[in-house]
ZARO-477613 format. One record per residue (C-alpha): residue number from 1; x, y, z. Coordinates in nm, 4 decimals, always signed. Example, Ala and Ser with C-alpha at 12.3 -4.5 7.8 and 13.67 -1.06 7.14 Angstrom:
REM residues 2
+-----+----------+----------+----------+
:  nr :        x :        y :        z :
+-----+----------+----------+----------+
:   1 :  +1.2300 :  -0.4500 :  +0.7800 :
:   2 :  +1.3670 :  -0.1060 :  +0.7140 :
+-----+----------+----------+----------+
This chain:
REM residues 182
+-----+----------+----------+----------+
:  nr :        x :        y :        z :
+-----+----------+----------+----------+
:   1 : +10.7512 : +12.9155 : +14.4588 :
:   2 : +10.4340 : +12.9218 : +14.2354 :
:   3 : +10.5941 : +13.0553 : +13.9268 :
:   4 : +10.8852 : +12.7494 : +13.9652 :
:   5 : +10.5710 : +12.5375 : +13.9496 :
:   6 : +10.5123 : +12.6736 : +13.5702 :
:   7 : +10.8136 : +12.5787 : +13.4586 :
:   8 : +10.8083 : +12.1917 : +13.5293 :
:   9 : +10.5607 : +12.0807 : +13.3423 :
:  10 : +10.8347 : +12.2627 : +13.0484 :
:  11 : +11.1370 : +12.1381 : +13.1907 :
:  12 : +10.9922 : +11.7769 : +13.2134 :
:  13 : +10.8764 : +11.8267 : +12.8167 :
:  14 : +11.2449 : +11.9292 : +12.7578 :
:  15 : +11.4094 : +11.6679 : +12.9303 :
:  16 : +11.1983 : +11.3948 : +12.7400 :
:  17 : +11.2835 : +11.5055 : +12.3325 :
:  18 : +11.6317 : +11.5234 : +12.4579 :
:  19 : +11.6453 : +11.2393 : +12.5641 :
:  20 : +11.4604 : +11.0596 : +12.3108 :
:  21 : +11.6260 : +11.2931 : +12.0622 :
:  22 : +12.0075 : +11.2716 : +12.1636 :
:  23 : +12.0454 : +10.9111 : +12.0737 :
:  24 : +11.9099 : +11.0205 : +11.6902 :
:  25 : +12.1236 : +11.3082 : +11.6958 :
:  26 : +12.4445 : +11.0977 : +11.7653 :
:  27 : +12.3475 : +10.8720 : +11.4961 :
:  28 : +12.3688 : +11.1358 : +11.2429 :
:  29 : +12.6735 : +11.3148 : +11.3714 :
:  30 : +12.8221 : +10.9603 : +11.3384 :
:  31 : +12.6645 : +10.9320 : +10.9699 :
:  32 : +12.6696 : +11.3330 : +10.8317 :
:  33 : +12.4601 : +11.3950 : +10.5324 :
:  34 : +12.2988 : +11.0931 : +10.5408 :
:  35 : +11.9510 : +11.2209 : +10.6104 :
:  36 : +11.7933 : +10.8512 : +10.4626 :
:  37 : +11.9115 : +10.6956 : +10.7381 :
:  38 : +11.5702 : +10.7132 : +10.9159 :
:  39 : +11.5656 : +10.3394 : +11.0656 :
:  40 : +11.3014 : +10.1027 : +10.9828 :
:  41 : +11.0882 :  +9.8843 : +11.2177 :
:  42 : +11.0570 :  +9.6619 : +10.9402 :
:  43 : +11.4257 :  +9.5850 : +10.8271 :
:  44 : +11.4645 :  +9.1922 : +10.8730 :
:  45 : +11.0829 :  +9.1447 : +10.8930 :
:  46 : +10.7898 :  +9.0095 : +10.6829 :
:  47 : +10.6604 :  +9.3430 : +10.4587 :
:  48 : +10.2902 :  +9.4484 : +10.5827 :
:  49 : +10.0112 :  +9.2725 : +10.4437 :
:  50 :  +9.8878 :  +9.4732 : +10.0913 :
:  51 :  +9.4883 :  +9.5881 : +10.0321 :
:  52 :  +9.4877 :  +9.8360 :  +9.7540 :
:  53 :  +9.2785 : +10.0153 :  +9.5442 :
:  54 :  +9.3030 :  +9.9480 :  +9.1604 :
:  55 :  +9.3901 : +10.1878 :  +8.9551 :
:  56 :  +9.1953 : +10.1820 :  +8.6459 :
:  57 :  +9.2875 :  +9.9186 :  +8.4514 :
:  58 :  +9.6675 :  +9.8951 :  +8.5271 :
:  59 :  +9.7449 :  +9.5418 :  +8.6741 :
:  60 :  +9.6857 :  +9.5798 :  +9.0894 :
:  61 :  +9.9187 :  +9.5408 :  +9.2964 :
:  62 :  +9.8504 :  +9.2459 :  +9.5047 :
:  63 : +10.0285 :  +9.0941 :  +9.8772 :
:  64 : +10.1623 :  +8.7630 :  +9.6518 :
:  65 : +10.3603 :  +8.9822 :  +9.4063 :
:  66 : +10.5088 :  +9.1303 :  +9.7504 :
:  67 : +10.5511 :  +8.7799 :  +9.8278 :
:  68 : +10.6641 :  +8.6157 :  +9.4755 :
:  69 : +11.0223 :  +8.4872 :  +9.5308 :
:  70 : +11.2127 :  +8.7468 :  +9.3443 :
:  71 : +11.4036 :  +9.0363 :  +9.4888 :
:  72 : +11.1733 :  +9.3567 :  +9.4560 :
:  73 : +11.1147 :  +9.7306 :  +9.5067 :
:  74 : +10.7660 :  +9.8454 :  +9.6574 :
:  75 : +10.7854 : +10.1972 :  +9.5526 :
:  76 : +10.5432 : +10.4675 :  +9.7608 :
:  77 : +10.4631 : +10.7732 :  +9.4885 :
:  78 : +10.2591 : +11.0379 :  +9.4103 :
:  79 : +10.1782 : +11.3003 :  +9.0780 :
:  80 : +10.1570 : +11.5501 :  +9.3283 :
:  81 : +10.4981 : +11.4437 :  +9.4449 :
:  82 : +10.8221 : +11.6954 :  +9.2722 :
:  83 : +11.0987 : +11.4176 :  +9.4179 :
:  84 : +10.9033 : +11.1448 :  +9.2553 :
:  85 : +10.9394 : +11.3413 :  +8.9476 :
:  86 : +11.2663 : +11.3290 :  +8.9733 :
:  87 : +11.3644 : +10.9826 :  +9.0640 :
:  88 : +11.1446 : +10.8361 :  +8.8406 :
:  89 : +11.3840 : +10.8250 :  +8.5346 :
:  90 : +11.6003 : +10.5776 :  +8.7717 :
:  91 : +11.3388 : +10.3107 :  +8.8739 :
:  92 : +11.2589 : +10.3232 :  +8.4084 :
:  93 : +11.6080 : +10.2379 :  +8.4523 :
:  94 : +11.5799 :  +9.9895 :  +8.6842 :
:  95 : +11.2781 :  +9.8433 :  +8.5389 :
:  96 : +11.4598 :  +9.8226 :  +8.1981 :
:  97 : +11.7538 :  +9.5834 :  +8.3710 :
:  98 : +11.4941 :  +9.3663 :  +8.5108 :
:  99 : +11.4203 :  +9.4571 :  +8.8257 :
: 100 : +11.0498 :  +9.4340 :  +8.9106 :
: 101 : +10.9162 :  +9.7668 :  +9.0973 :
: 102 : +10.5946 :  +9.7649 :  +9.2219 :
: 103 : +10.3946 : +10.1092 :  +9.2927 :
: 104 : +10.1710 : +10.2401 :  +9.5598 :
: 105 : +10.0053 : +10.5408 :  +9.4741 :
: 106 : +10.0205 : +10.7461 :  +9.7970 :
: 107 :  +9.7409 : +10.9972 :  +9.8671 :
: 108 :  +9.6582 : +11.0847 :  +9.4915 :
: 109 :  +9.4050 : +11.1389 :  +9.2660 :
: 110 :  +9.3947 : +10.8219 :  +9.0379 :
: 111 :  +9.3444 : +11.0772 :  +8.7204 :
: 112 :  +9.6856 : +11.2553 :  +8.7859 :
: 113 :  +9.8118 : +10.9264 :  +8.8629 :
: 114 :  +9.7155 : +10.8161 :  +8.5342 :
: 115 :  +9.8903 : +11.1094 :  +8.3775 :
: 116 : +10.1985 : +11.0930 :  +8.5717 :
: 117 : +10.2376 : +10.7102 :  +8.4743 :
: 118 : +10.1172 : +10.8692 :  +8.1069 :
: 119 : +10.3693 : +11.1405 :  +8.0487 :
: 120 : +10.6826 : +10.9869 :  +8.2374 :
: 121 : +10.6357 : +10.5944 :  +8.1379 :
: 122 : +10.5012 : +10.2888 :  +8.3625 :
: 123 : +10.8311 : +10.1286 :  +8.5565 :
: 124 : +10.5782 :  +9.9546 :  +8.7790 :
: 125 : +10.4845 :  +9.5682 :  +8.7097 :
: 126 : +10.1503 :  +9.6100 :  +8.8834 :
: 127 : +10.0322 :  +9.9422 :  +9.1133 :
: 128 :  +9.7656 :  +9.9792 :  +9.3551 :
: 129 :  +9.6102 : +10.3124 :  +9.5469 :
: 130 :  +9.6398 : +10.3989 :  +9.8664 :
: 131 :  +9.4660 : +10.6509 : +10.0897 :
: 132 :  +9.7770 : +10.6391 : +10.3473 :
: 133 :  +9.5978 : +10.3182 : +10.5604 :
: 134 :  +9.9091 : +10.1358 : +10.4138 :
: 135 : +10.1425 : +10.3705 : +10.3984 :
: 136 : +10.0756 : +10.4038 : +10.7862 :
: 137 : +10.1351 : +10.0328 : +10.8307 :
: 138 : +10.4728 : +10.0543 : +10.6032 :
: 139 : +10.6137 : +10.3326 : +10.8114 :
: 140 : +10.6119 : +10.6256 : +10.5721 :
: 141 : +10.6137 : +10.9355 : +10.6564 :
: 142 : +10.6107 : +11.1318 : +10.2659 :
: 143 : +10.6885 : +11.0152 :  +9.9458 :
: 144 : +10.8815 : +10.8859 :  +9.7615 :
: 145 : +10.9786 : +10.6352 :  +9.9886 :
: 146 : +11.1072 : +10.3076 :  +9.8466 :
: 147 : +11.1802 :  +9.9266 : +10.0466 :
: 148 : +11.4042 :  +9.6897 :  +9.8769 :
: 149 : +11.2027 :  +9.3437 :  +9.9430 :
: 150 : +11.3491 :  +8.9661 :  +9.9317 :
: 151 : +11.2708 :  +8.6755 :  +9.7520 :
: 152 : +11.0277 :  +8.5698 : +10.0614 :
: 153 : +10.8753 :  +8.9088 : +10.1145 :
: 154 : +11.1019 :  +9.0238 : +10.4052 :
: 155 : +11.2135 :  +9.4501 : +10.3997 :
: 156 : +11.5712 :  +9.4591 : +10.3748 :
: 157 : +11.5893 :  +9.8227 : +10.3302 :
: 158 : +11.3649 : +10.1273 : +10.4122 :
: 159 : +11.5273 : +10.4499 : +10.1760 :
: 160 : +11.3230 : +10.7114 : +10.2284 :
: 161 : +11.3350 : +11.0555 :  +9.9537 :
: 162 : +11.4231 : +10.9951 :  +9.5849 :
: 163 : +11.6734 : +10.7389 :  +9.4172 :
: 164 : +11.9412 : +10.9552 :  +9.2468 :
: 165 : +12.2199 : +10.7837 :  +9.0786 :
: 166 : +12.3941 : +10.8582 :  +9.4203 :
: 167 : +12.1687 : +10.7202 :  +9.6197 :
: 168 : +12.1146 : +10.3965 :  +9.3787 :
: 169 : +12.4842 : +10.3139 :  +9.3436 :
: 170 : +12.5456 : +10.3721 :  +9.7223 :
: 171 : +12.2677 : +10.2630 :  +9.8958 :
: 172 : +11.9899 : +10.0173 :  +9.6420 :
: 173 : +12.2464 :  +9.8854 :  +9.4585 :
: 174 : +12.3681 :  +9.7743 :  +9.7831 :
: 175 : +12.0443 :  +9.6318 :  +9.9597 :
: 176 : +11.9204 :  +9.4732 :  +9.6220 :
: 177 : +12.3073 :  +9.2679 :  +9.6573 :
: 178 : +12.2140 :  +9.1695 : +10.0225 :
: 179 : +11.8279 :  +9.0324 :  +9.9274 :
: 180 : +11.9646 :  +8.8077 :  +9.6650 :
: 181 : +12.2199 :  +8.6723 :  +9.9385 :
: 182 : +12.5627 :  +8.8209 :  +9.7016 :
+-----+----------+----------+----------+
């Protein structure tokens, strides 16, 4: 009998990840491959209040341009960050039809942030740094991670992991649509 004691405390640690687990599980069984589709508490709702660090003398990202009533990208990157490297060439794309992106520098040092923004180009209309305060109050949990934001500051979209030209024809392309109400 005191050995079946041992095994509760294990069997009731068990029985709780399955069961918060098994509804997640479904979801992506229901959704294969699409390992993006981490849901957002913030979908529908106003985007978290901005307090960032400059970064040097590139224009800071501030809570109104979050706000400014324009459809938007807020755009959570690092130097440090090989994905970011590699989705980068699609927000210079974006950027160059018209879409403003705006950057939060997650976790870096502002020197190889600097470089990065240097050696790759600047798709960001203003940037700020973070020390992950923010990104903790936006939800992420690595980088890149990228919301699409509407003209009166709401998240319509959480994508987290690098825009590809997959991902930005099936999924941004999509949620940029939806915040200008097409």
């Amino acid at each position: 009998m005191g050995r079946i004691l041992y095994f509760i405390p294990l069997l009731l640690i068990v029985g709780f990840l399955g069961a918060v687990a098994l509804p997640k599980l479904i979801e992506n069984a229901e959704n294969p491959g699409d390992v993006n589709a981490i849901p957002s508490t913030l979908a529908g709702k106003p985007a978290p209040t901005l307090e960032l660090q400059p970064l040097q003398d590139l224009p800071l990202l501030t809570d109104v341009a979050v706000r400014a009533p324009e459809v938007k990208l807020v755009n959570f990157w690092a130097s440090w960050c090989a994905p970011c490297r590699a989705e980068h060439p699609t927000l210079i794309k974006l950027q160059s039809e018209g879409l403003t992106i705006l950057g939060v520098n997650y976790k870096d040092k502002p020197e190889n942030a600097l470089g990065f923004l240097a050696e790759l180009g600047n798709p960001y209309a203003a940037v700020g740094a973070d020390s992950g305060r923010l990104g903790i109050e936006w939800g992420v949990y690595g980088v890149p991670e990228t919301f699409v934001i509407d003209a009166k500051g709401h998240v319509i979209l959480r994508h987290a992991g690098p825009i590809t030209e997959q991902e930005l024809e099936r999924v941004i392309r999509p949620a940029i649509a939806k915040a200008r109400g097409e």
